[in-house]
N, C-alpha and C positions, 0 to 999 in steps of 0.2 A: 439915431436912424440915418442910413444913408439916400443919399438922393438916388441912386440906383442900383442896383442888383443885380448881375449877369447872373442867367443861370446854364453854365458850360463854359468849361474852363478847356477845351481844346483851341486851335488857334483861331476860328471866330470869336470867340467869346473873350481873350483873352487882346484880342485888336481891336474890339470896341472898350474894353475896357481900358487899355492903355490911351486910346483917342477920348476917349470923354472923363478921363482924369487930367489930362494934357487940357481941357478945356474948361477946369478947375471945379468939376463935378467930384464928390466922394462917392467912393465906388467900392462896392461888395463884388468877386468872384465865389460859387458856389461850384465846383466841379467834383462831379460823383467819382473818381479816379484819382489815384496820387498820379503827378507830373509825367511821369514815364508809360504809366499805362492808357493815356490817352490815347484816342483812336489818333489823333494829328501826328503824333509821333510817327506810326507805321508810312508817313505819306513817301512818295518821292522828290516830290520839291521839284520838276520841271514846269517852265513856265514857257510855252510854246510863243514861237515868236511874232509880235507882234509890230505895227511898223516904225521905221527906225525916226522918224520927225515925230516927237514930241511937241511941236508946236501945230501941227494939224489938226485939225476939227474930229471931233470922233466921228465915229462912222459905221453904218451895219445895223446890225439888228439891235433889242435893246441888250441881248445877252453880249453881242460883241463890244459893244461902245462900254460897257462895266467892265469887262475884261482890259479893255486898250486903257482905261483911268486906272484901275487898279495896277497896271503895268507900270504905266506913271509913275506913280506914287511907290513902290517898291525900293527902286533906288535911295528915293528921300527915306524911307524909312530903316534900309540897311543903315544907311548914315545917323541919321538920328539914334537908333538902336545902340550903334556901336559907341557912339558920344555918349550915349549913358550909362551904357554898362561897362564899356568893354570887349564886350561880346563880337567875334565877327561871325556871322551869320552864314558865311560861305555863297551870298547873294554875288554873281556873278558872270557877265553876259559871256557864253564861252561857244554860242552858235551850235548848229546842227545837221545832222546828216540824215536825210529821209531816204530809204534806200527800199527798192522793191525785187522780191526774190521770186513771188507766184503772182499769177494774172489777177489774184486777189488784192494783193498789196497795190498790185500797177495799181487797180481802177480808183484804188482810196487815194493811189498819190493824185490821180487825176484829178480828183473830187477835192482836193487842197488846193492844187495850182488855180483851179478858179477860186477858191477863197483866196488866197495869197492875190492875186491879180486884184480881185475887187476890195478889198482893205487895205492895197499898196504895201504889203508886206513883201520885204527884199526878197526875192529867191534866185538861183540860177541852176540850170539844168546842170550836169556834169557830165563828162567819161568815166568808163572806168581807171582810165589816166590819172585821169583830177582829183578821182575818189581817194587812189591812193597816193596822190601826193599830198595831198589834207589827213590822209590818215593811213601810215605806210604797213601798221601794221594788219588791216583789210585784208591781206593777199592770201587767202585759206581759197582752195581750191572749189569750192562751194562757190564764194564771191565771183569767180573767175565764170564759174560755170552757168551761173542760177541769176548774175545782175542783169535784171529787164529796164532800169530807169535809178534814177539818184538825183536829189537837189542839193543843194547846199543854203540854209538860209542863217546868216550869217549874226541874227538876234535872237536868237532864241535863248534864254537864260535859266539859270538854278540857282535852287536854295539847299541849305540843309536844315530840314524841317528840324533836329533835336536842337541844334544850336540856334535857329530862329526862334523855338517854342520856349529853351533857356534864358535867351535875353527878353524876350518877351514878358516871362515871368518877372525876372529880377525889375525889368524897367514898371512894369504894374506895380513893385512892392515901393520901388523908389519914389512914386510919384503917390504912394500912402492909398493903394490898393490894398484889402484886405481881402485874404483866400482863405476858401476857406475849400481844404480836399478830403473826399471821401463821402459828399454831401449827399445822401440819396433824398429828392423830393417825395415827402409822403402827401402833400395837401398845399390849397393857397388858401389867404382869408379874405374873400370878396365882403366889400363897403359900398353899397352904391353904385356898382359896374366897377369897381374899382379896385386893383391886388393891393391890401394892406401889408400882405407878410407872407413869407413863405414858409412852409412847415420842413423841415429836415430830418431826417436820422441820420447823424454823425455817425465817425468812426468807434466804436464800440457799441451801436446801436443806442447810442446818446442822444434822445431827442432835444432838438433847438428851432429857433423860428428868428428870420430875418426880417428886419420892418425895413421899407423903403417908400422914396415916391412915386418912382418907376423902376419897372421892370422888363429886361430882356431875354428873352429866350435864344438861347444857339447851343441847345444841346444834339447838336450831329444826330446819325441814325437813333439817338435817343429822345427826341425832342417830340415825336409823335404820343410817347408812352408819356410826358410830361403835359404837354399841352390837354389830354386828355382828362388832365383832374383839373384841367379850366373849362372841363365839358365841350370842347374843341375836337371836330377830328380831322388831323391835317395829315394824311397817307406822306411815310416817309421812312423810305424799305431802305435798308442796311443792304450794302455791296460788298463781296469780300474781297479784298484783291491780294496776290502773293507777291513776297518778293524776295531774291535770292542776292545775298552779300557776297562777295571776292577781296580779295585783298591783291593787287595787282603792284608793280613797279611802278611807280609816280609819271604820269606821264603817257602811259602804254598806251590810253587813249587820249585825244584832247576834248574832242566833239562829242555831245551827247549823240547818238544814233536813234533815230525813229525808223519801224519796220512798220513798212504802210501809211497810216493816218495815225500811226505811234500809241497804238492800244501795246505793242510790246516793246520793251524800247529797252539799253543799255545808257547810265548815267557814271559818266567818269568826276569823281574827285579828286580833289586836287593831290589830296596824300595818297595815290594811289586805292582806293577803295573804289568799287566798281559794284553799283548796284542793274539785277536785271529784275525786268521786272512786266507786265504783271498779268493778271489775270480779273473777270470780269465775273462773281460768283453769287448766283439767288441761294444764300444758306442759312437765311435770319441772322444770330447773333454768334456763329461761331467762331471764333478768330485762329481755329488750328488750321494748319496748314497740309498739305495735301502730298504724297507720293507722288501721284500721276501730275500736277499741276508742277511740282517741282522739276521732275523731269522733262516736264516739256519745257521748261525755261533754262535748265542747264542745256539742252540739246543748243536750242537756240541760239544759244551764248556761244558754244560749244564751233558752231556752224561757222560763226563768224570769225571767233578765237579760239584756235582750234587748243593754245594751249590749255583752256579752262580745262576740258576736258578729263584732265588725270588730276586737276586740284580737287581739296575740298571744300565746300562754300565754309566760310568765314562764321554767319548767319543766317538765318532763313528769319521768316512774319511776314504776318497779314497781318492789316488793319480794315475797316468798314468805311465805308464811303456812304453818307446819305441820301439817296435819291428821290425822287418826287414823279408824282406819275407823266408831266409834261417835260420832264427832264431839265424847268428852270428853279433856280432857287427862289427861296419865297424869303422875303427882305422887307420889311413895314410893320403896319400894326397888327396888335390880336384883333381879328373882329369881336366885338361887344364889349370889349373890353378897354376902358380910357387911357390907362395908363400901363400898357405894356407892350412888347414888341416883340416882332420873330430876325429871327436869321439863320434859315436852315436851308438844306436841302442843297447842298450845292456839287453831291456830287464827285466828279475828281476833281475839281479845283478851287476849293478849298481854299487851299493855300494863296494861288493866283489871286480870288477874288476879298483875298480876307481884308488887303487893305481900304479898297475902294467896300465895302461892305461895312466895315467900320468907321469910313467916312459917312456915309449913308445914314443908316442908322443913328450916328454922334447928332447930326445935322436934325434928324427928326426929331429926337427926342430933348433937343435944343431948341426947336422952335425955327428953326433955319432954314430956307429953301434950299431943296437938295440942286446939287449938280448936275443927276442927271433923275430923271422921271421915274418914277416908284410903280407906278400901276402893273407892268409887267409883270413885278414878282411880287405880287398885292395875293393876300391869303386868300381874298375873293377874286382873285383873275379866273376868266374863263377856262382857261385847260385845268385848274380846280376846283369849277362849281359844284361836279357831281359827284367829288369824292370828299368835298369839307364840308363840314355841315357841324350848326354847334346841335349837338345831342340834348337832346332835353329830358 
């Protein structure tokens, strides 16, 4: 029997399980999906920037102050990652350009600049001078015509979620993780308020059952249909987002580019690959991707670099984003339940939040005062009283 059980093997469930094997706990992963078809795969891996003093008090709401640790903590974990496996993760701080083209984007930039101001996040206004001396290839006659405003904020950072989700793996297996993929939950065994075991149907429709002494939940837009055969109902809607691949010349860009408050945005890697991306989709669990939703993101692309234009995308995907109806993640225990826990709902950031969420989490289920205060994304917080409810 293991002492814990994650059940969701995307990159939540996969960062508390690397953190609480690092804390000499044995640990089971259960993820319904081989490696690649994980919903965390489809992510973008930008991590919006946050303030450059790492030695400051956190700050802001309880959603920001998780994000500002989580941010922390990244760096160390690229490193420690890479010291284990090998693996470089493509974590790297490479800055950003918020750039506004309609009176819609202005207003969202605006509606940042007071967040950036009150979290002491670096920014600076620019020209269109400045713009393209930071990024010379900008100069598409669109830019020229259509730029109402541009920041420049010089932290903001990325990941590459497949090669963060592949060291992630390999460092769970080093540290004597066991995976188990394909894992569909059919049933728990309650003892007392208590999960004994998890019931499975394997790959081949091979039924098994996992004994643990606790257990955690982080299965993304899927954790609603799960949690519900612990008579649980925690609302937790599936987002689709799209996102269109390029293959570019190394370099073409350097800055990630935010359009707006960066609902659509352009991500340069370092080998030249250039992902745009995305879109914001109520379609339950579909993960094709779309005509119209395509073209509107090559236009965009298009707008900016005007070469895409006559290329062909390299790639196209969508992946699901978990959401919650107050729009925070829910991080803590099952209600009625002693020995299990949630970590879901978190939305597009995911990725951002997965470290500091697996701090969290490791800490609770260890008996350790968290960091920072749990109630916020408590299964019983108030912006979920009137949609969780355990079903009787």
């Amino acid at each position: 029997m293991h002492d814990c059980c994650i059940v969701g093997g995307g990159v939540i469930g996969l960062s508390i399980a690397w953190e609480l094997a690092g804390r000499g706990k044995s640990v089971s992963v259960v993820s319904r999906d081989t490696p690649q078809n994980v919903a965390s795969w489809a992510a973008a891996g930008i991590f919006p920037a946050q303030s450059g003093d790492t030695h400051t008090q956190l700050r802001g709401t309880p959603i920001e102050r998780l994000t500002q640790y989580s941010d922390q903590l990244h760096r160390q974990w690229a490193e420690a990652l890479f010291e284990e496996t090998g693996i470089d993760n493509g974590f790297r701080r490479c800055g950003s350009l918020a750039i506004a083209t309609t009176k819609e984007t202005e207003a969202e930039i605006l509606d940042s600049v007071e967040k950036w101001d009150r979290l002491q996040v670096e920014h600076e206004s620019i020209s269109l001078k400045d713009l393209r001396k930071l990024e010379p290839v900008l100069d598409s006659g669109f830019i020229t015509d259509h730029l109402r405003s541009a920041y420049y904020l010089p932290h903001e950072t990325q990941v590459r979620p497949p090669r963060h989700l592949k060291a992630l793996r390999k460092a769970c297996l080093n540290r004597g993780v066991e995976v188990l993929d394909g894992g569909q939950v059919q049933s728990f065994n309650l003892e007392s308020g208590r999960i004994v075991a998890v019931n499975l149907e394997g790959q081949n429709a091979i039924p098994c059952s996992i004994h643990a002494s606790q257990f955690c939940i982080a299965a993304g837009a899927w954790s609603q249909h799960v949690l519900q055969k612990l008579n649980l109902n925690l609302p937790t809607r599936p987002w689709r987002g799209q996102i269109v691949l390029h293959k570019t010349d190394p370099g073409l860009l350097r800055h990630i580019i935010n359009i707006g408050s960066g609902l659509d945005y352009m991500i340069p890697r370092s080998d030249g690959h250039l992902l745009i991306g995305s879109t914001i989709e109520d379609v339950g669990f579909d993960v094709s991707t779309t005509p119209f939703s395509l073209e509107r993101l090559s236009t965009l692309a298009g707008e900016l670099l005007p070469e895409l234009i006559s290329r062909k995308p390299e790639a196209v995907w969508a992946g699901l984003r978990p959401g919650s109806p107050d729009g925070l993640p829910t991080i803590g225990r099952v209600p009625a339940v002693d020995n299990a826990w949630l970590a879901t709902g978190h939305y597009r950031s995911g990725f951002h939040l997965s470290t500091g969420t697996a701090h969290l989490i490791a800490d609770s289920m260890c008996g350790i005062s968290t960091q920072l205060q749990m109630e916020s994304f408590s299964a019983e917080r108030a912006g979920l009283l009137e949609s969780t409810r355990l079903v009787s």
